[in-house]
N, C-alpha and C positions, 0 to 999 in steps of 0.2 A: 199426333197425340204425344210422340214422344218427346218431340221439343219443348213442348208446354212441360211435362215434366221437368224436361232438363234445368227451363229456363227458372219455373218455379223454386227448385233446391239450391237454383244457384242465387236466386234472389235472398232465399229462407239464408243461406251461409253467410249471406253479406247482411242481414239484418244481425244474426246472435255476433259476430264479427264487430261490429257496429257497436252493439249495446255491450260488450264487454271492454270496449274501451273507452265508452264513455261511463261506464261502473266503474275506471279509476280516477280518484280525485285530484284536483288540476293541480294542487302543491307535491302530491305523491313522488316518489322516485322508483323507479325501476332497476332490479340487480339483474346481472350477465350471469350465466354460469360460467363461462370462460374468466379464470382471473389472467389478467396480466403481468407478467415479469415485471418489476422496479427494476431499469436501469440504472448501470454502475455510472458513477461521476466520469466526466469525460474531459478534453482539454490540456490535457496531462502533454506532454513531451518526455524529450530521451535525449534534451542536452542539460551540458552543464546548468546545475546550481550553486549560486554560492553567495555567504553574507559574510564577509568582514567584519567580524566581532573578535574577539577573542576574549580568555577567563583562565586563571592561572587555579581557580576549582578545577579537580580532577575528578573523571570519568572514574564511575565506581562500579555500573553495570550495563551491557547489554542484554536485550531482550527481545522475542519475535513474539509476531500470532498472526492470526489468521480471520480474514475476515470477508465475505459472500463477495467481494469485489476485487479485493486486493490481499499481500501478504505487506506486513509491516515489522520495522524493527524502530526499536528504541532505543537511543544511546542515554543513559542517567547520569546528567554533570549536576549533583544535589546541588542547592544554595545558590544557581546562578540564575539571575533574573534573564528573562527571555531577551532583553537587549543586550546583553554581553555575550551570547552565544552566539556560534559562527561554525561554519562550515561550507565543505566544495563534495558535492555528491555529481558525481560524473560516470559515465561508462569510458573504458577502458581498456587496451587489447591484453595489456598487462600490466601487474601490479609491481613495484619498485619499494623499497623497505628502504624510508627516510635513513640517512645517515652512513649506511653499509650500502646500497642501491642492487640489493640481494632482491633476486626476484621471488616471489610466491604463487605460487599455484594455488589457482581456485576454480573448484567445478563448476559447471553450468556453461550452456552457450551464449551466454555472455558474462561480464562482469562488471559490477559499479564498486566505483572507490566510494568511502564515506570518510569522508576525512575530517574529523570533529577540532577547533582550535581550542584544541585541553589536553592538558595531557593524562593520562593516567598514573602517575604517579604522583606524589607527596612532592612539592616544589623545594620544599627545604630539606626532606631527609634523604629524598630521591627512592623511599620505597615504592612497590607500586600497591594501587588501590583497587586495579581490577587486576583480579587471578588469570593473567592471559599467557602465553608462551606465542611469542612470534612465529609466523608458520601453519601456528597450532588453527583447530576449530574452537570459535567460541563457546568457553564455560558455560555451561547449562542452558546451550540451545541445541533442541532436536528439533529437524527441520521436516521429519518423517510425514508424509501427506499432506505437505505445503503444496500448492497449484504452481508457485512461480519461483520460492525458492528454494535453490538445487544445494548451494553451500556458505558458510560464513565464517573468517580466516580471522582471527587476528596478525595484521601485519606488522606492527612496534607502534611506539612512541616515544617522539624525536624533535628534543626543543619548541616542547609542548603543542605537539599537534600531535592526533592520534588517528590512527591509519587502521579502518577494518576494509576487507576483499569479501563483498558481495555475490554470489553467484545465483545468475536468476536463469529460469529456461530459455528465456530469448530475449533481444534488445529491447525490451516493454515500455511502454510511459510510466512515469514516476512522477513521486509530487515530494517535498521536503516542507517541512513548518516544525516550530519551536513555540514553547511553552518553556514556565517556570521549570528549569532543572533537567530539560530534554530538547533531543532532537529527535524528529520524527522522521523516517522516509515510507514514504507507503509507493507500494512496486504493484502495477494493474497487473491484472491476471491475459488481458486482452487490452486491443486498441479500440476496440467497436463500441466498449459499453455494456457488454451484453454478460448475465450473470455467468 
C-alpha cells in the first residue's frame, strides 16, 4: 500500500509539473534571477602604438575618467582633424625629457609614454597652451580612486612632440584611437575581461 501511495504522488507531481509548462505560451520568454556580468572589451595588448601623423595645432588640455572596464585619458589637440593626429603610446622602463634626456619619475608599477606629434605650445610665439611644468603632475587631474591609474607627469615639449609619463598599477592592455581634436588611450583594468 505504501508504494501505490508513493507512486500515486509521484505521478500527481509530474502531472501539475506537466500542466504548468504547458500553461506557458510557445512565443513567451522566460527571466533568470541570476543577472549576469557584461564583460569588458578584450583583445587589447601592451605593445607599442603608433600613427604617423603629425599637426602643428597645440595641445590645450589633458583629461582622465573612469569607466566599469577601463581608466582613460584624453589629450585635447582643438581644430585638428582625426587624420592629422599622430602619436606612439608604449610602455616604458623609463621616461627621458626630449631635448635635455632628464629623466622623470613616474609612480606606478609600470609606466606608458603618450607621446602626442603637437606640441603644446603656440608655434609662432612659443608660449605654451597647456599649463604644464615638466616633471610636474598633470594640471587638474586627480587620479584618487582610479582602478588602474596610479600617476600622470607632464614630461616637456620638444620640436613639437609632446611627452606625458603615464603610470598605471601594472603592465595592462591598452587600446589608443583618435577623434576630431583628441587622442584617446584607454588603459584595462584586467587582462581577462572581467568587470
Amino acid at each position: 500500500m505504501g508504494r501505490t501511495r508513493m507512486a500515486w504522488a509521484a505521478t500527481a507531481a509530474l502531472v501539475v509539473a506537466t500542466s504548468a509548462v504547458a500553461a506557458v505560451p510557445a512565443g513567451a520568454t522566460t527571466t533568470t534571477t541570476t543577472a549576469k556580468a557584461t564583460a569588458c572589451p578584450t583583445g587589447w595588448g601592451s605593445l607599442a602604438e603608433t600613427r604617423s601623423k603629425a599637426t602643428m595645432k597645440p595641445v590645450t588640455n589633458v583629461r582622465t575618467g573612469r569607466d566599469a572596464c577601463f581608466d582613460r585619458m584624453v589629450v585635447d589637440v582643438p581644430g585638428t582633424a582625426t587624420g592629422r593626429l599622430g602619436y606612439t603610446v608604449q610602455y616604458v622602463d623609463r621616461i627621458h625629457q626630449d631635448g635635455s634626456g632628464r629623466p622623470v619619475t613616474v609612480g606606478g608599477g609600470a609606466v606608458i609614454e603618450v607621446r602626442v606629434n603637437a606640441p603644446a605650445y603656440d608655434p609662432d610665439s612659443g608660449k605654451p597652451t597647456y599649463p604644464a611644468r615638466a616633471g610636474q603632475r598633470l594640471p587638474g587631474v586627480n587620479l584618487t580612486g582610479y582602478r588602474t591609474f596610479r600617476d600622470a607627469r607632464f614630461v616637456g615639449s620638444f620640436e613639437g612632440d609632446t611627452q606625458i609619463g603615464l603610470g598605471v598599477r601594472a603592465r595592462l592592455p591598452f587600446r589608443v584611437w583618435v577623434t576630431d581634436g583628441r587622442i584617446v588611450v584607454d588603459v584595462a583594468h584586467n587582462w581577462t575581461g572581467a568587470r
